[in-house]
C-alpha positions in Angstrom: 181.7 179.5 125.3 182.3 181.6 122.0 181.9 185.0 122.1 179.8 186.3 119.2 180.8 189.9 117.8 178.2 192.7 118.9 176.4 193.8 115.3 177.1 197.2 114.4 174.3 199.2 114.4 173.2 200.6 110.8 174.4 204.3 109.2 171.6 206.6 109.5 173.0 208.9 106.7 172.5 209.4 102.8 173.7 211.2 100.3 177.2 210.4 101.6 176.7 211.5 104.9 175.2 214.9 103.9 171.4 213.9 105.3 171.0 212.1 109.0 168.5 210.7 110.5 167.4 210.1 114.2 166.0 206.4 113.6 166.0 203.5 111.0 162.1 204.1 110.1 163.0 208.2 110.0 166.3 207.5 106.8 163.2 204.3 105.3 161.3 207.1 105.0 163.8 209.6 103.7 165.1 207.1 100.8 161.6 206.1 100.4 160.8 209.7 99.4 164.1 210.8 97.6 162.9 207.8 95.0 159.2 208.4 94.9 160.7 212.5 94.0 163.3 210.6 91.5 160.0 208.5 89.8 157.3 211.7 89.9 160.2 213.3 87.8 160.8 210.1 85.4 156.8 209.6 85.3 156.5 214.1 84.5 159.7 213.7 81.5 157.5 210.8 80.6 154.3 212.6 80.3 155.2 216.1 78.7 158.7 215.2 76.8 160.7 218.7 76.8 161.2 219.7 73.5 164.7 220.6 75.1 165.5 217.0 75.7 164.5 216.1 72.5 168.1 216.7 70.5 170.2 213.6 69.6 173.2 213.1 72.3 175.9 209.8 71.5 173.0 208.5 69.2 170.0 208.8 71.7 167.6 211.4 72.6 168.8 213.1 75.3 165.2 212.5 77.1 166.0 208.7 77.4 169.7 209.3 78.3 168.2 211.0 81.4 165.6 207.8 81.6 168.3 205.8 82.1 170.9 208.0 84.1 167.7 208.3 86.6 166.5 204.6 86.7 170.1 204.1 87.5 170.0 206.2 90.6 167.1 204.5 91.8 168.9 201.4 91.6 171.4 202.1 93.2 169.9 203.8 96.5 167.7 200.8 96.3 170.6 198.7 96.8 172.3 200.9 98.9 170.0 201.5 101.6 167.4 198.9 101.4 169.5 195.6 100.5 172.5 197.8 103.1 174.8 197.2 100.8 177.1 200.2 102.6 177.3 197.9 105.4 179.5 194.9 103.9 182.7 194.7 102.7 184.4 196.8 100.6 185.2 193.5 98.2 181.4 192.5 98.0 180.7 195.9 97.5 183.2 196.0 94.5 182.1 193.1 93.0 178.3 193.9 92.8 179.1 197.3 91.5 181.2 196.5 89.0 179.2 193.6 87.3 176.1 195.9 87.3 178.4 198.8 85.7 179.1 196.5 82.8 176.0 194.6 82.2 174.3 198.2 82.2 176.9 199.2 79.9 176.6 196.4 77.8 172.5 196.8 77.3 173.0 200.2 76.4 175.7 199.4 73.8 173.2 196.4 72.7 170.3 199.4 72.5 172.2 201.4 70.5 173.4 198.9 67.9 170.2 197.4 67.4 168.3 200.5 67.3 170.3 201.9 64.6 170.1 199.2 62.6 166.2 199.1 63.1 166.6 202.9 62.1 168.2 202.6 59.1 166.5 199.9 57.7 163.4 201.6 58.4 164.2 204.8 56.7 165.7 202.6 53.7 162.7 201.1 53.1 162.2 197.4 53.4 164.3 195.6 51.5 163.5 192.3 51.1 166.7 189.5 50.7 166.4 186.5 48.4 168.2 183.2 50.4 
């Protein structure tokens, strides 16, 4: 007969050990509530737009950088805790992070490009070409 290796039992710890939990359903519920506090925020930044946030930083308002920055921290405890991505390999690990870190990157740059185009031929006027 084979002998089948004993599955390890899941980390009950986020934030890189710094919050534990008892039980599974105890750190469900804790991640569950660190994103619904990471959405309120997104959804109250939504509603009442700082004026604060409202300056240009690398050719965005500063407001959607912080959109983005949060919507990627969402993601990423999503997959983290919920998918248990901490429990494979360090490889697979790698290799998911990585190709999200570039296609995020690369929609950003896209954003950017494109939107300051849009910008500039808006506040050009409409031009119209002759083919």
């Amino acid at each position: 007969m084979e002998s089948h290796a004993q599955a390890e039992p899941h980390k009950l710890a986020i934030f890189r050990g710094y919050l534990k939990f008892k039980s599974n359903k105890q750190k469900i519920w804790g991640v569950l509530i660190f994103l619904a506090l990471v959405t309120a925020v997104e959804v109250l930044l939504g509603i009442y737009k700082p004026e604060m946030f409202m300056g240009q930083v690398l050719g965005m308002k500063a407001l959607n950088w912080i959109f983005i920055i949060l919507t990627i921290v969402k993601a990423y405890y999503i997959t983290w805790d919920f998918m248990h991505m901490r429990d494979e390999t360090a490889s697979l690990r790698r290799m998911v992070v990585w190709t999200a870190v570039f296609l995020i990157s690369y929609l950003i740059f896209i954003l950017l490009q494109e939107g300051d185009y849009i910008e500039s031929v808006f506040s050009s006027g409409f031009v119209k070409t002759d083919f």
